[in-house]
Every structure is written in structure tokens, then in C-alpha cells.
N, CA, C and O atoms as CSV, one atom per row, in Angstrom:
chain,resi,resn,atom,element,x,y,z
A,1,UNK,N,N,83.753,71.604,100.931
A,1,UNK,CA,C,84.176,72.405,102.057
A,1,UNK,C,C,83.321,73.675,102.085
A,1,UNK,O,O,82.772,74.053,101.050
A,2,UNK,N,N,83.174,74.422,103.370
A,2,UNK,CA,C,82.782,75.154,103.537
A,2,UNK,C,C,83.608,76.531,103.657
A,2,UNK,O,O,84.665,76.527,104.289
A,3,UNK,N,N,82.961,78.126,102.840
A,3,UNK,CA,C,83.765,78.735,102.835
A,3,UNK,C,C,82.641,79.548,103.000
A,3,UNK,O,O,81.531,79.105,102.704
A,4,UNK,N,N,82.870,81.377,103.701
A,4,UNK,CA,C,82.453,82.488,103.708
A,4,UNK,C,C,82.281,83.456,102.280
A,4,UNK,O,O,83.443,83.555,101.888
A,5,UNK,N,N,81.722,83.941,101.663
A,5,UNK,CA,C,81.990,84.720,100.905
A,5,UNK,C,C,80.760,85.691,100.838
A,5,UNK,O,O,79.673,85.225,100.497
A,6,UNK,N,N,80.902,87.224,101.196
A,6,UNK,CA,C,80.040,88.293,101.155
A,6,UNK,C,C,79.057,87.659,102.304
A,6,UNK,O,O,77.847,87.619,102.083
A,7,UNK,N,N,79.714,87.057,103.801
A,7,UNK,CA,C,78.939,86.963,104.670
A,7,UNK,C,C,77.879,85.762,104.314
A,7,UNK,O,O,77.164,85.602,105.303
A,8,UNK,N,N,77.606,85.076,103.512
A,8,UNK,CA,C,77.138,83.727,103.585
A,8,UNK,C,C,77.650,82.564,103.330
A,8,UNK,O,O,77.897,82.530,102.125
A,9,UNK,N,N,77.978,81.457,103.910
A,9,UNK,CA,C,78.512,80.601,103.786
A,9,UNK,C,C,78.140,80.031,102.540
A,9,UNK,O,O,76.934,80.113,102.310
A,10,UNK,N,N,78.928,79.398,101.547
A,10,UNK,CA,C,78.949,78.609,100.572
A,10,UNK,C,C,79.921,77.540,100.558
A,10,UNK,O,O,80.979,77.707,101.165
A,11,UNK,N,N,79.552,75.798,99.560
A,11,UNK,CA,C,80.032,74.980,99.491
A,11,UNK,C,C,80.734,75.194,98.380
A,11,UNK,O,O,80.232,75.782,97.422
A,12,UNK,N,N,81.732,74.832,98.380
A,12,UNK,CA,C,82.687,74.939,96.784
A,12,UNK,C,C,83.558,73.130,97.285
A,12,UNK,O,O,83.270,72.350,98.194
A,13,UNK,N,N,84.588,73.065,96.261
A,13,UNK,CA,C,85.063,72.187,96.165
A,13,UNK,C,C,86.133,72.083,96.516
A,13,UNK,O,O,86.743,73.151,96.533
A,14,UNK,N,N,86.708,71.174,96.842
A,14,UNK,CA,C,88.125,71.266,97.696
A,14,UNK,C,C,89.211,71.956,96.535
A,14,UNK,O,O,88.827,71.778,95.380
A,15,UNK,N,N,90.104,72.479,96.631
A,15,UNK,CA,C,90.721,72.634,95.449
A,15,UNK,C,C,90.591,74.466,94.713
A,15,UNK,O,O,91.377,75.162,94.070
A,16,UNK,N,N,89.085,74.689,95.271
A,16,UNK,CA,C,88.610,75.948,94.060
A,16,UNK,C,C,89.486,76.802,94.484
A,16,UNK,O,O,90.059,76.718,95.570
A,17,UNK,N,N,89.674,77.826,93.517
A,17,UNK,CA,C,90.654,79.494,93.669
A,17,UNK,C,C,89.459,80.538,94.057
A,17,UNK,O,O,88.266,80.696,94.315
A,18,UNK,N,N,90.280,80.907,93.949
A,18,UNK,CA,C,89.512,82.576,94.576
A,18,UNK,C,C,89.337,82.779,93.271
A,18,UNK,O,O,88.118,82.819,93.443
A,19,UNK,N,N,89.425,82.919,92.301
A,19,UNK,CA,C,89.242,82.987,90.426
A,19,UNK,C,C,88.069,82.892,90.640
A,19,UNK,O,O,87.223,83.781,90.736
A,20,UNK,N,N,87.950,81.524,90.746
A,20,UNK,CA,C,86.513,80.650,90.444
A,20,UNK,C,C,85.830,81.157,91.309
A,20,UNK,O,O,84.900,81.727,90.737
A,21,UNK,N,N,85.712,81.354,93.051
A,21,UNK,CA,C,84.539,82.128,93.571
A,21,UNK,C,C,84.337,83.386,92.988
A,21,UNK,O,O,83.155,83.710,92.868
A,22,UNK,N,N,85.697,84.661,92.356
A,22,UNK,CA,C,85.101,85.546,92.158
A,22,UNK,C,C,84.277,85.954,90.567
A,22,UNK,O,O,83.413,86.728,90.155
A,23,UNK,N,N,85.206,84.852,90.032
A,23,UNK,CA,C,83.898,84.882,88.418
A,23,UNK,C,C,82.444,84.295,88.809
A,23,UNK,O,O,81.517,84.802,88.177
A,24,UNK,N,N,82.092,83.268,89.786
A,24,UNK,CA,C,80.870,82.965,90.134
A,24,UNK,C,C,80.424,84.134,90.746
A,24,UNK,O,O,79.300,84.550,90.466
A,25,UNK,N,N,81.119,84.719,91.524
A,25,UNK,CA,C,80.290,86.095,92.322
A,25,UNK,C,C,79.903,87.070,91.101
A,25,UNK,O,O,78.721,87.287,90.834
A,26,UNK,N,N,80.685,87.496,90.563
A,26,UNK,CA,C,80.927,88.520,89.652
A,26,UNK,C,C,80.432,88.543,88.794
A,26,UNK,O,O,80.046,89.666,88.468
A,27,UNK,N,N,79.988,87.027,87.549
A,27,UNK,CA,C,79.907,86.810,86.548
A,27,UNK,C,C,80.679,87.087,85.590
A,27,UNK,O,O,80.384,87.241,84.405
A,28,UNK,N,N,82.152,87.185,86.328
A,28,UNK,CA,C,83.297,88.146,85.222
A,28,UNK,C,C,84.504,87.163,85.485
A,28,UNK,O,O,84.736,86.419,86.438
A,29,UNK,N,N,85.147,87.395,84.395
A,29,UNK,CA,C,86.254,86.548,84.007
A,29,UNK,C,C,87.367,87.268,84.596
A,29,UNK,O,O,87.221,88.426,84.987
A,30,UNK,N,N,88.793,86.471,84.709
A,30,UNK,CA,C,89.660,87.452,85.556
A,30,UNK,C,C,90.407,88.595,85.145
A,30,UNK,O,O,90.830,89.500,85.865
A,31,UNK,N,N,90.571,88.408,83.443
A,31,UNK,CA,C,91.024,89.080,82.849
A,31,UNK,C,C,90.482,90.539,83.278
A,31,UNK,O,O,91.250,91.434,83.629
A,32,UNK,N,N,88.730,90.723,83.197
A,32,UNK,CA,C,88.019,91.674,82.592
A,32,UNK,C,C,87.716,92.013,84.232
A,32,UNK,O,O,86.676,92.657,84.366
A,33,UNK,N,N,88.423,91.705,85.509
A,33,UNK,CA,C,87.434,92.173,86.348
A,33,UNK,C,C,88.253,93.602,86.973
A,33,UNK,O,O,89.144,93.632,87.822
A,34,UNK,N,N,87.615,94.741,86.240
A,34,UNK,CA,C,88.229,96.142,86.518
A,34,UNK,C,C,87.288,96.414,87.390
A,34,UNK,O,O,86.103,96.247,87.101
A,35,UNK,N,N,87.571,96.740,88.238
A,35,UNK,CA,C,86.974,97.704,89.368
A,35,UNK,C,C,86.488,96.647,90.427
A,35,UNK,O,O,85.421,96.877,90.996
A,36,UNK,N,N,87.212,95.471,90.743
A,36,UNK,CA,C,86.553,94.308,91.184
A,36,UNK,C,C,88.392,94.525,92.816
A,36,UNK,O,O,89.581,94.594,92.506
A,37,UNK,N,N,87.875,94.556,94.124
A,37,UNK,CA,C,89.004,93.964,94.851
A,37,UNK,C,C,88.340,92.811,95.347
A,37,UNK,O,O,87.211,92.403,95.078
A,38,UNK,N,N,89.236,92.327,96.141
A,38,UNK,CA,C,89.258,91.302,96.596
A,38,UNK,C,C,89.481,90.689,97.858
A,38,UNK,O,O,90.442,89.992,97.533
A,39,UNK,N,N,89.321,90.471,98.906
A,39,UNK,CA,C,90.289,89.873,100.038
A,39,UNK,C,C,90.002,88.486,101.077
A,39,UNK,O,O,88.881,88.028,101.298
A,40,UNK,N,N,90.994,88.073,101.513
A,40,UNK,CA,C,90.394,86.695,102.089
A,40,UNK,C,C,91.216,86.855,103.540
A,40,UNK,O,O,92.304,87.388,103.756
A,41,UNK,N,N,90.090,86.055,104.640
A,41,UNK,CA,C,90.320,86.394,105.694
A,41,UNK,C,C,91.087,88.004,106.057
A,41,UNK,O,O,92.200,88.015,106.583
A,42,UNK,N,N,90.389,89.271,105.728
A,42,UNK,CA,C,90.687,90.673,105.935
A,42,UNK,C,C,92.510,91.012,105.497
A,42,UNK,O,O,93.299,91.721,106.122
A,43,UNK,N,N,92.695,90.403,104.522
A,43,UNK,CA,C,93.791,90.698,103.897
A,43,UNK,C,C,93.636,90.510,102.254
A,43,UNK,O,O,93.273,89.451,101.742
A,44,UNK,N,N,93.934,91.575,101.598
A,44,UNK,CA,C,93.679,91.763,100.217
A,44,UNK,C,C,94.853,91.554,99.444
A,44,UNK,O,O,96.029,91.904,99.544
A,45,UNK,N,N,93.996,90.687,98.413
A,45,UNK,CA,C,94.587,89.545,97.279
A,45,UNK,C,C,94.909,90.039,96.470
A,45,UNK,O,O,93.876,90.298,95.853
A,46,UNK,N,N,96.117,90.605,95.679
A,46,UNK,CA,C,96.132,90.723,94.391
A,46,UNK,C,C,95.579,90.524,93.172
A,46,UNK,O,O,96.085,89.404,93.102
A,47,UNK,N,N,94.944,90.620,92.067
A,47,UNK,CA,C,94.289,90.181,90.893
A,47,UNK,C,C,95.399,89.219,90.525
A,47,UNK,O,O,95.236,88.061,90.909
A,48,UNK,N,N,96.346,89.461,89.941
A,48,UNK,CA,C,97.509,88.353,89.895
A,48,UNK,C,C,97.719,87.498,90.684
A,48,UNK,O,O,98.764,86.975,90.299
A,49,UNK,N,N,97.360,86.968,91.634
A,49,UNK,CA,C,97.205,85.792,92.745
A,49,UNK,C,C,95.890,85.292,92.882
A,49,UNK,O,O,95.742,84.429,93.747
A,50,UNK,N,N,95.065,85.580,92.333
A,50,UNK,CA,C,93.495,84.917,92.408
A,50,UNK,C,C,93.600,83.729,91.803
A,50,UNK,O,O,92.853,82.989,92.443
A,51,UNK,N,N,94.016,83.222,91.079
A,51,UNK,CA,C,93.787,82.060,90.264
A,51,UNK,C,C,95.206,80.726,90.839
A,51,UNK,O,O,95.375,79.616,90.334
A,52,UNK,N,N,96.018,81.354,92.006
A,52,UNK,CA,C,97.047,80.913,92.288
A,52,UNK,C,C,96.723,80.844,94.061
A,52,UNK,O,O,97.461,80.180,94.788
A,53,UNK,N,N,95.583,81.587,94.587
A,53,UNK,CA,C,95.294,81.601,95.620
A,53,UNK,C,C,94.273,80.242,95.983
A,53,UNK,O,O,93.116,80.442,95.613
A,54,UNK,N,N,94.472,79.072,96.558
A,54,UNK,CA,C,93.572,77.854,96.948
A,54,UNK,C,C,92.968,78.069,98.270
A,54,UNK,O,O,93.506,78.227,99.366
A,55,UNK,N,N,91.723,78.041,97.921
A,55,UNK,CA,C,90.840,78.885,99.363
A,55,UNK,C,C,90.652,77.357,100.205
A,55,UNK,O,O,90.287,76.291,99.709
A,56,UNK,N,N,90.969,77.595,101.414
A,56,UNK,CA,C,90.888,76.372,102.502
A,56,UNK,C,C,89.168,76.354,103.216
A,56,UNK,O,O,88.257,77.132,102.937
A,57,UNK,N,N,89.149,75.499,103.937
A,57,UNK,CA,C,87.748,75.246,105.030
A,57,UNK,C,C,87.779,76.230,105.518
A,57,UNK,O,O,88.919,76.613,105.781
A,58,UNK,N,N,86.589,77.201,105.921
A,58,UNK,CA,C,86.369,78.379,107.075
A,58,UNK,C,C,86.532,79.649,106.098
A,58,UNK,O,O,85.847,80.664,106.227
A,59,UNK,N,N,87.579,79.467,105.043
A,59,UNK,CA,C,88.150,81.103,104.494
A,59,UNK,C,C,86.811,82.315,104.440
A,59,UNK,O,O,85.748,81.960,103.931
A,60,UNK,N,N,86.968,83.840,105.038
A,60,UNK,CA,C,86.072,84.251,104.374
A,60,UNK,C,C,86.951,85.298,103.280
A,60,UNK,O,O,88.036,85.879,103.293
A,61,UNK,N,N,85.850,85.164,102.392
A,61,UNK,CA,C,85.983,85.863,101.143
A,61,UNK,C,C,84.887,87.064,101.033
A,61,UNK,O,O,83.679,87.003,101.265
A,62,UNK,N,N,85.716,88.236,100.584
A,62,UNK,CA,C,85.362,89.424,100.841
A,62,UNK,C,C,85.395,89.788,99.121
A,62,UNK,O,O,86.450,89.968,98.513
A,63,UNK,N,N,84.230,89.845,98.578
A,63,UNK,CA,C,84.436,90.767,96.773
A,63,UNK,C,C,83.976,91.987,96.802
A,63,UNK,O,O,82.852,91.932,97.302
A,64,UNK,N,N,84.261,93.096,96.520
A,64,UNK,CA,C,83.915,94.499,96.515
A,64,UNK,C,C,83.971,94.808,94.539
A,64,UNK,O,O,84.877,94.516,93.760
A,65,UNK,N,N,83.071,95.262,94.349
A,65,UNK,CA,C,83.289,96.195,93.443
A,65,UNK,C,C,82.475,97.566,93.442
A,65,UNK,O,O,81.365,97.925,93.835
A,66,UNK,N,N,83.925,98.349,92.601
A,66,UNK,CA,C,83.318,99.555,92.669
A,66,UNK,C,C,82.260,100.164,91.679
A,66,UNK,O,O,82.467,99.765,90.533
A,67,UNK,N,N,81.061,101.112,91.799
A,67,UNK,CA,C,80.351,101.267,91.083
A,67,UNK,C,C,80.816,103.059,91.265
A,67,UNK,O,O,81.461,103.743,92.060
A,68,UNK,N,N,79.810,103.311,89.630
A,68,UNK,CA,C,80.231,104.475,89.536
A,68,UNK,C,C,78.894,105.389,89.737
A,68,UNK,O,O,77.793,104.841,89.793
A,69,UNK,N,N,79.006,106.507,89.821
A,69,UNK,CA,C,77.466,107.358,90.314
A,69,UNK,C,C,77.316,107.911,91.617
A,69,UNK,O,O,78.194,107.662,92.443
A,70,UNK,N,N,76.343,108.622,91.937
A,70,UNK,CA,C,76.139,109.581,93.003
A,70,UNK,C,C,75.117,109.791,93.725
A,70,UNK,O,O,75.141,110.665,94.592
């Protein structure tokens, strides 16, 4: 299936979480992702619901993290 994430479409697998796109985005595990939000179709996901969230056909996925500096 096809899904949005950071404005380019990507194929994932029927089934995947938002977990799994955001440790592939991220390179970070869910435990460890501090300073990491999240949101799908312009509504933001809890860290505690990422791995419980099943992203459908079309979803876009929005990952932000914050950096620190000036």
C-alpha cells in the first residue's frame, strides 16, 4: 500500500504501524524517540499509540523532530 510520509509517498506493507515508519524515518526505536512528534492525516499521535496505530492506503504521515541550537 501506498502511504505519505514527510511529503513523499512510500510503499510499506499492509499491516505496518506508525512504530515501524517512524523507527525507519528516525533510525530510532520507540522507546528512545525523545524529541520525536508525530501525526497522521494532521492529527497528532501519541508516542503510546504508535505501535497500536495501523496506518491505512493514502495515510499521510507527518515526523517532526526537534533539534536543539540557534
Amino acid at each position: 500500500m501506498t502511504v505519505t510520509v514527510n511529503g513523499a509517498e512510500r510503499h510499506v506493507e499492509d499491516g505496518t504501524s506508525l512504530a515501524d515508519v517512524v523507527a525507519s524515518v528516525t533510525s530510532t526505536a520507540e522507546g528512545s524517540a525523545r524529541g520525536i512528534a508525530v501525526a497522521v492525516n494532521g492529527a497528532v499521535v501519541r508516542r503510546a499509540s504508535w505501535g497500536s496505530t495501523t496506518l491505512v492506503p493514502d495515510d499521510h504521515v507527518e515526523v517532526l523532530t526537534a533539534v536543539q541550537g540557534g
